[in-house]
Residue frames as a rotation matrix with the C-alpha (Angstrom) as fourth column:
UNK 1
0.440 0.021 0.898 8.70
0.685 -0.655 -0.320 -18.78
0.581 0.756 -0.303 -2.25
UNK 2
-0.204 -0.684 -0.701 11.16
0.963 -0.269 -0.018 -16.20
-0.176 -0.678 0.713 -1.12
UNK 3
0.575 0.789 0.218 9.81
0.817 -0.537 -0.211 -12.77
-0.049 0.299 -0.953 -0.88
UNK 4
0.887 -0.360 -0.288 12.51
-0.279 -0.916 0.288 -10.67
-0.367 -0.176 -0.913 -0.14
UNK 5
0.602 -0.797 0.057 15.97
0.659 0.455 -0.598 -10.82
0.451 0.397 0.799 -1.72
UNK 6
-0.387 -0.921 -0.045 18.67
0.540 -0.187 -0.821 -9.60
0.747 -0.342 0.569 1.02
UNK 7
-0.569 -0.125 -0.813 18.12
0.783 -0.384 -0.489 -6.80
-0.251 -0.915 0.316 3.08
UNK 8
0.518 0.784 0.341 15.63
0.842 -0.397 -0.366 -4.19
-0.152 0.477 -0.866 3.16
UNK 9
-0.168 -0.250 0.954 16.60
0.933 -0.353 0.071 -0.84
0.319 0.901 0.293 1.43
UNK 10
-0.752 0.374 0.543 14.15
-0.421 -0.906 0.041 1.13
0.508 -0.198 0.839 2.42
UNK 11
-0.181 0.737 -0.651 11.34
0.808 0.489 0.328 1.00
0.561 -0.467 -0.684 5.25
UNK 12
-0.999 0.041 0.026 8.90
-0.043 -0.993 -0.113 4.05
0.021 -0.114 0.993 5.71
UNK 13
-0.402 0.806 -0.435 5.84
0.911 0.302 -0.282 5.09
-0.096 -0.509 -0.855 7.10
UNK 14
-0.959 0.179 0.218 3.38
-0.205 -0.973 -0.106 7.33
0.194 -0.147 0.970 6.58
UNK 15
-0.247 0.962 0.116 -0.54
0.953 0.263 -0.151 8.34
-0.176 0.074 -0.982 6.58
UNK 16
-0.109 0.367 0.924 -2.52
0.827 -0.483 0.289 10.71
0.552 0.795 -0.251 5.01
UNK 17
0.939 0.331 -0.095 -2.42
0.297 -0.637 0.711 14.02
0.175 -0.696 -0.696 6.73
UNK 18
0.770 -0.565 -0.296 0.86
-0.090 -0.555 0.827 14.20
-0.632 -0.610 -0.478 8.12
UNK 19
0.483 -0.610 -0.628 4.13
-0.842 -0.520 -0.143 16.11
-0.239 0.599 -0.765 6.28
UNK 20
-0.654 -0.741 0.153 6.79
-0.450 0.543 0.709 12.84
-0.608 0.395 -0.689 6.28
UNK 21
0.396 0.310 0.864 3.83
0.433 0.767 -0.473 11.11
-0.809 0.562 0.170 3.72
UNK 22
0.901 0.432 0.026 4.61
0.063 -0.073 -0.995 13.29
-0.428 0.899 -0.093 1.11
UNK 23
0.490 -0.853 -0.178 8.06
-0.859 -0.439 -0.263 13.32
0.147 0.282 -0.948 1.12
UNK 24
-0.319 -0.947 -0.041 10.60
-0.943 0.313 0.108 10.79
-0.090 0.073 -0.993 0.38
UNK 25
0.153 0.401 0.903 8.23
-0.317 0.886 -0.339 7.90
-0.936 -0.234 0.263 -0.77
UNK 26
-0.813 -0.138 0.565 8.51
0.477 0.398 0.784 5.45
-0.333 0.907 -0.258 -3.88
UNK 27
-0.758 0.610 -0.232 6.07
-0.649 -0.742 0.170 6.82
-0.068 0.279 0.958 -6.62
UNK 28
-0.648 0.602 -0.466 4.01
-0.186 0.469 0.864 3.60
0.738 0.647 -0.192 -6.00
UNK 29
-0.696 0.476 -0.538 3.28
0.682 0.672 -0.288 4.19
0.224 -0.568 -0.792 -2.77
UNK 30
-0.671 0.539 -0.510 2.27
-0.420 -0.842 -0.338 7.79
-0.612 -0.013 0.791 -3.24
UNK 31
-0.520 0.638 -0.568 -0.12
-0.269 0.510 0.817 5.48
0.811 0.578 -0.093 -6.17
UNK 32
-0.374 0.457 -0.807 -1.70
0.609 0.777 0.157 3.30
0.699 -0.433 -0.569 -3.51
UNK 33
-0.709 -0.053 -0.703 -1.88
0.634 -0.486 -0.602 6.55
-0.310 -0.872 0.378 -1.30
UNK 34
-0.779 0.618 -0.109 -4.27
-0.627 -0.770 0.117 8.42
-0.012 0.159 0.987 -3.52
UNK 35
-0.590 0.574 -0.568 -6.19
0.007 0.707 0.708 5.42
0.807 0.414 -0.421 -4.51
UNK 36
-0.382 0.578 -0.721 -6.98
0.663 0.715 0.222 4.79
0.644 -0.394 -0.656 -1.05
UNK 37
-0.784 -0.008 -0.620 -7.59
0.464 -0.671 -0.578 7.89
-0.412 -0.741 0.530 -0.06
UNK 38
-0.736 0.663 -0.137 -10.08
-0.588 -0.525 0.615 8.98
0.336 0.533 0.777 -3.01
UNK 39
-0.269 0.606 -0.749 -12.42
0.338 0.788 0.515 5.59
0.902 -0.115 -0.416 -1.36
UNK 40
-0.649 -0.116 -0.752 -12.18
0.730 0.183 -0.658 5.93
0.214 -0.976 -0.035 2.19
UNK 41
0.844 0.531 -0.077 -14.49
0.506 -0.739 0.446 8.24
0.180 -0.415 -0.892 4.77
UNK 42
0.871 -0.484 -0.078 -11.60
-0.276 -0.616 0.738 9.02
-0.406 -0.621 -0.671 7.11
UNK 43
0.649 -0.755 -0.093 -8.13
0.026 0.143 -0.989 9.54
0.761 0.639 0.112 5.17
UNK 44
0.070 -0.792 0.606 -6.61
-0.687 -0.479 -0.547 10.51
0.724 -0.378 -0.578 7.95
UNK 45
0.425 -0.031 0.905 -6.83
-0.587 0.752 0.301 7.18
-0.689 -0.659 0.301 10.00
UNK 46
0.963 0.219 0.158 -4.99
-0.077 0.783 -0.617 5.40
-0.259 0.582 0.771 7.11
UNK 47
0.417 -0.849 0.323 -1.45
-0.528 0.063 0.847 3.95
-0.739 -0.524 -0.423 7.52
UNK 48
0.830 -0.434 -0.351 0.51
-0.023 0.602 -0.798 2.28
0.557 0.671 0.489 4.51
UNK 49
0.317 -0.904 0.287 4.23
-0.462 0.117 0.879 0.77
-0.828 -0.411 -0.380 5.62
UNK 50
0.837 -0.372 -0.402 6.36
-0.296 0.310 -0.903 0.01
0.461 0.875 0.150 2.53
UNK 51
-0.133 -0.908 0.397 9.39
-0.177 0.416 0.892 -2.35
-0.975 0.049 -0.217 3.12
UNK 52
0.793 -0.274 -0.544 11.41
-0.502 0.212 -0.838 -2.58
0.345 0.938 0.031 -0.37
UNK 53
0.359 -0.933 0.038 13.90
-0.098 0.003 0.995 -4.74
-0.928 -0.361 -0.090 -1.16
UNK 54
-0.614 -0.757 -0.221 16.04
-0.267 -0.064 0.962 -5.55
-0.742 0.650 -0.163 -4.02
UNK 55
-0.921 0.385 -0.067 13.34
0.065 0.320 0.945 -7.12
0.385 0.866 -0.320 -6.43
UNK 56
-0.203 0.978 0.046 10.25
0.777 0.133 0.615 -6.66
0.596 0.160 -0.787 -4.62
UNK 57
-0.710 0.033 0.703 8.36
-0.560 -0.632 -0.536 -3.92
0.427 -0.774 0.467 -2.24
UNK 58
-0.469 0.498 -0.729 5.77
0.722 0.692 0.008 -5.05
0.509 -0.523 -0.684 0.49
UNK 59
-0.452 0.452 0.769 2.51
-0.287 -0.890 0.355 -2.83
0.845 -0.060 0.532 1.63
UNK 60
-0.724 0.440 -0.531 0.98
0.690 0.474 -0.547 -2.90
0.011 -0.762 -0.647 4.78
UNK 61
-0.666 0.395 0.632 -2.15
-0.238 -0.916 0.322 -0.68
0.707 0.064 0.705 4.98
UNK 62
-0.626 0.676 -0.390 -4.60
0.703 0.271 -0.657 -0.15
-0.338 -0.685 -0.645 7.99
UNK 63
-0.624 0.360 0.694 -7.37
-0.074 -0.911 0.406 1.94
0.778 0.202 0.595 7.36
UNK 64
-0.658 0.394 0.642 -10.32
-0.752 -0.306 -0.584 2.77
-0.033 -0.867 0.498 9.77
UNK 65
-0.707 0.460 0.537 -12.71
0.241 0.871 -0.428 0.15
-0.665 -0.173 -0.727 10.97
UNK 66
0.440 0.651 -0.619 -15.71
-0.258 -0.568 -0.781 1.82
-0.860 0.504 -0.082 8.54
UNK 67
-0.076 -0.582 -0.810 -13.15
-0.960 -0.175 0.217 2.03
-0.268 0.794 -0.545 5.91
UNK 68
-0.697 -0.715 -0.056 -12.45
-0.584 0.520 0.623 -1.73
-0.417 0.467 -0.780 5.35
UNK 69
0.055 0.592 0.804 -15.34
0.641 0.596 -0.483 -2.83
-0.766 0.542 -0.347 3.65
UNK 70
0.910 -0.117 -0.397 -15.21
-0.324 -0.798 -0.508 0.32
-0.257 0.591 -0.765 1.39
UNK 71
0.033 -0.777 -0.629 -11.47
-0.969 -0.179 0.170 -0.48
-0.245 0.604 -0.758 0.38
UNK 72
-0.572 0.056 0.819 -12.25
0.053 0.998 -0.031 -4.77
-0.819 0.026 -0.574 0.21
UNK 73
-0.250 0.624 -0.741 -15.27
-0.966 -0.209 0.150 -3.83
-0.062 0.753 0.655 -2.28
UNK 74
0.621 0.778 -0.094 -17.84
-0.754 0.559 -0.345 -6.65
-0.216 0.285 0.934 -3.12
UNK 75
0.944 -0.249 0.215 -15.90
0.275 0.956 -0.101 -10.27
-0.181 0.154 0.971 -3.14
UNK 76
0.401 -0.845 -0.352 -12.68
0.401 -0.184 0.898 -8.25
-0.823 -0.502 0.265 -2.51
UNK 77
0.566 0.364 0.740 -13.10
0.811 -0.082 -0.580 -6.69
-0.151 0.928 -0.342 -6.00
UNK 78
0.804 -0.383 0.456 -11.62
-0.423 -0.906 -0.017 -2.73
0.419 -0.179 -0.890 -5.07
UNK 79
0.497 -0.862 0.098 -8.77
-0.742 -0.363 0.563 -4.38
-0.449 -0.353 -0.821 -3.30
UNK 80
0.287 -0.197 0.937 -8.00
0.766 0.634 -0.102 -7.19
-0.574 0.748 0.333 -6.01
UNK 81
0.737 -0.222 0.639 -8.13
0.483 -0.489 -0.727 -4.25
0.474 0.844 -0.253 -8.76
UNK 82
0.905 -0.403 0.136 -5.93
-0.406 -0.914 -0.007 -2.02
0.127 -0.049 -0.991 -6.46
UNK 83
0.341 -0.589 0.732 -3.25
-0.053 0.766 0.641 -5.54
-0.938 -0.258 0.230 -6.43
UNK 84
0.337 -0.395 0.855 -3.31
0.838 0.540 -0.081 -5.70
-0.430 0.744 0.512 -9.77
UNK 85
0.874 0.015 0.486 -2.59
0.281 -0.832 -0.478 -2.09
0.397 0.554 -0.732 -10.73
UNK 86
0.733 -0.664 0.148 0.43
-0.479 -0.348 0.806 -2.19
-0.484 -0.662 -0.573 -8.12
UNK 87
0.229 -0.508 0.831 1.54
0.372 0.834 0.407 -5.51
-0.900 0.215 0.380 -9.78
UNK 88
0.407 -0.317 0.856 1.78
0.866 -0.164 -0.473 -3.65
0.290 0.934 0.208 -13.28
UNK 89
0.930 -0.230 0.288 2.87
-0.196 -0.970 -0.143 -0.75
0.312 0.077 -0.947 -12.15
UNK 90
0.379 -0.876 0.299 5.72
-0.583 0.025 0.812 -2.30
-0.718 -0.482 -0.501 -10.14
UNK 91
0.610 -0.419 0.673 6.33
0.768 0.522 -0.371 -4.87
-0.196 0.743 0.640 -13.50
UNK 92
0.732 -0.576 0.363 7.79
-0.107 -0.624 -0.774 -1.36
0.673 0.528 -0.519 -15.01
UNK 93
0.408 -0.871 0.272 10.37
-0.911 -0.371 0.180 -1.10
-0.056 -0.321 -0.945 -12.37
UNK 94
0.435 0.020 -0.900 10.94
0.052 0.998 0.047 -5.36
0.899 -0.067 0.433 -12.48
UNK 95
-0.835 -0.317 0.449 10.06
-0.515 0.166 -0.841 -5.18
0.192 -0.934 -0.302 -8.99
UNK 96
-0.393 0.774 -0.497 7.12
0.546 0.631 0.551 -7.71
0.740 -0.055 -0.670 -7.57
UNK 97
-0.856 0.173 0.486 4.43
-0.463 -0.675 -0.575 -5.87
0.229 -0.717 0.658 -5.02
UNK 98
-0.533 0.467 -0.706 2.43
0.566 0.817 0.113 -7.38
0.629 -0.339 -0.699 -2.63
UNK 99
-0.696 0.255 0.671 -0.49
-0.532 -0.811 -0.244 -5.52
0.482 -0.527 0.700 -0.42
UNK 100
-0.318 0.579 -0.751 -1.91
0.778 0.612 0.143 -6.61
0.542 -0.539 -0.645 2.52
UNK 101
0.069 0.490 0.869 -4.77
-0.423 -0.774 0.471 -4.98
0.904 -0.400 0.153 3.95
UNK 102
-0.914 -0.275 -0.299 -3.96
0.292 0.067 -0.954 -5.32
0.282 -0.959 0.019 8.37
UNK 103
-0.284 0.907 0.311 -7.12
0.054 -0.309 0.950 -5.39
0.957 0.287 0.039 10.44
UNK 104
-0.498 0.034 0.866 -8.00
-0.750 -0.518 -0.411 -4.33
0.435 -0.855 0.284 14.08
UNK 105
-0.194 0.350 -0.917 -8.56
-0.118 0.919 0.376 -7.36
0.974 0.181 -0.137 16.37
């Protein structure tokens, strides 16, 4: 399965707190940015990277160590529902979106 289709577009970084999140992002990742900010303890330890390309985008999100049972929820429930609300939200644009939650090792 190929995930990307050419080159990436666009590839930006933010986290919650500081000025470049709120500016110049797709409106699904500013989505995935409130979500995971209305869950969390500490918003301001929480990183999303968005690579788009032509038909799909790709999330990367760290949040604080604390945080990642709080965004996983019970049998991975809270970050299943917050997959499938990306996946319909990105259907409107007929783009595919994939989030992976990145964990301190």
């Amino acid at each position: 399965m190929k995930f990307f289709s050419g080159k990436p577009e666009q590839a930006s970084t933010g986290s919650f707190g500081s000025p470049a999140a709120g500016g110049g992002q797709t409106p699904l990742y500013d989505l995935l940015e409130t979500m995971v900010k209305s869950i969390v303890d500490h918003p301001e330890e929480v990183e999303i990277n968005e690579l788009a390309g032509q038909a799909s985008i790709f999330y990367e999100m760290r949040v604080h160590p604390n945080d990642v049972g709080k965004v996983i929820g019970r049998e991975g429930r809270i970050i299943n529902a917050m997959r499938t609300i990306l996946k319909a939200a990105g259907g409107r644009e007929q783009r595919q979106v994939e989030l992976k939650l990145l964990s301190e090792e």
